[in-house]
C-alpha positions as CSV (number, residue, x, y, z in Angstrom):
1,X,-39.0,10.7,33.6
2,X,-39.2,13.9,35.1
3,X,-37.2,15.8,32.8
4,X,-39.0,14.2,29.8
5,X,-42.6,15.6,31.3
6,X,-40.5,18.7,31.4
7,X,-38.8,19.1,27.9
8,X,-42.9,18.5,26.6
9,X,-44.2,21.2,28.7
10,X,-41.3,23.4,27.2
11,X,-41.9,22.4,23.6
12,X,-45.8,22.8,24.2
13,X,-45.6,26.2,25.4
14,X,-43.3,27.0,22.6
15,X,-45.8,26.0,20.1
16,X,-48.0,27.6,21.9
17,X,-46.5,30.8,21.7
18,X,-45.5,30.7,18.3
19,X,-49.0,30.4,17.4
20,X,-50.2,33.0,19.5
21,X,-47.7,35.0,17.5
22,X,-49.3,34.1,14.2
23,X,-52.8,34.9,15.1
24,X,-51.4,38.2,16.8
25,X,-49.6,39.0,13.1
26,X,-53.2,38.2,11.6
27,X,-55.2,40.1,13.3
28,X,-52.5,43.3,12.7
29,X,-53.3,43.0,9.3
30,X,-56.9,43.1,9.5
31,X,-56.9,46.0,11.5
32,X,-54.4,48.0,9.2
33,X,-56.9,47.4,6.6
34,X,-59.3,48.7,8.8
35,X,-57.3,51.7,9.8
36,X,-57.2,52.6,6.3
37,X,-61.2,53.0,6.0
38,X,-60.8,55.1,9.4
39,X,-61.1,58.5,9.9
40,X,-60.8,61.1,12.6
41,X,-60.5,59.7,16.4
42,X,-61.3,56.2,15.0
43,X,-58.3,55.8,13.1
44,X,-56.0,57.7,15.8
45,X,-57.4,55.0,18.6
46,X,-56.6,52.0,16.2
47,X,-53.2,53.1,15.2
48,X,-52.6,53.7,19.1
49,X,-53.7,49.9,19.2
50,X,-51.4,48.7,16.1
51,X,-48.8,50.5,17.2
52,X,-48.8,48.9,20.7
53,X,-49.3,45.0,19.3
54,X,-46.5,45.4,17.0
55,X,-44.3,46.6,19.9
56,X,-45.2,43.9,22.6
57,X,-44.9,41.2,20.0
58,X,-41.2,42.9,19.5
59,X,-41.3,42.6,23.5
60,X,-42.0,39.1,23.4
61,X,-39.3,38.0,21.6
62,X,-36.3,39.3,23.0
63,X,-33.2,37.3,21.3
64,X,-33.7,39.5,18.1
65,X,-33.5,42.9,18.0
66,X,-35.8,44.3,15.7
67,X,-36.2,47.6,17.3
68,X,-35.4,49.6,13.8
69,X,-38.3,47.6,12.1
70,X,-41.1,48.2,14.7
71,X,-39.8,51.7,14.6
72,X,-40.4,52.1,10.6
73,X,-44.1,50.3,11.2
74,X,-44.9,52.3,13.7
75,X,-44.4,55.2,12.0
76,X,-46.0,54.3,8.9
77,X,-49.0,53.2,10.9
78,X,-49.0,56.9,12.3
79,X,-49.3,58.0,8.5
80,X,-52.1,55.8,7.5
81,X,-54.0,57.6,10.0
82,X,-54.0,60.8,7.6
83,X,-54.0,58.8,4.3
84,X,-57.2,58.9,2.4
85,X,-58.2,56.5,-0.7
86,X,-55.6,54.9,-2.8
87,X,-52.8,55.9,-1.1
88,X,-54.0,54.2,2.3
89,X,-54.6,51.5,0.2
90,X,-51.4,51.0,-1.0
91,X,-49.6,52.2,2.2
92,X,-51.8,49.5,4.0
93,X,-50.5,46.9,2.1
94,X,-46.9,47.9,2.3
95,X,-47.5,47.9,6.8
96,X,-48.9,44.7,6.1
97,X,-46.2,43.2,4.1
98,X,-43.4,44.7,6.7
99,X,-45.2,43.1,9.6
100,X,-44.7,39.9,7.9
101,X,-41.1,40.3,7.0
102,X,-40.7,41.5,11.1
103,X,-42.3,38.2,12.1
104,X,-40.5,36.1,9.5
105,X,-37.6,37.5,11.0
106,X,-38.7,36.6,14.9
């Protein structure tokens, strides 16, 4: 009985966790496409905060390395802080869809 309550508790916080990984992931893209309206300190604050969900969410799961992937977000998310128009349009949406291929990978 005891290790049934247990295995639930297990499966509940994995759930749990796996959704709190999903929002995280949504909210990241939001906020690149927020970044690239930003200018100036703005911007430079909300890539500091990108840049820091993308790496505890790497943190979290730590079975799979993915540290070459966070590393080419990242980086990206440190040019979309000098990207203007179009081309922080675009680069947005390419962060965006590499955050989703990292978390399809987790």
């Amino acid at each position: 009985m005891a290790k049934a309550i247990e295995t639930e508790t297990k499966e509940a916080g994995a759930s749990k966790k796996g959704f709190n990984i999903q929002e995280k992931v949504g909210k990241l893209g939001n906020d690149v496409d927020s970044l690239a309206k930003k200018t100036g300190d703005e911007a430079l604050k909300l890539a500091k905060n990108i840049n820091g969900e993308i790496k505890s969410l790497s943190g979290e799961i730590k079975s799979i390395d993915v540290k070459d992937e966070v590393k080419s977000v990242t980086d990206r998310v440190e040019k979309l802080v000098d990207a203007t128009g179009d081309s922080a349009k675009k680069l947005a949406s390419e962060i965006k869809a590499d955050i989703k291929k990292l978390m399809d990978k987790i």
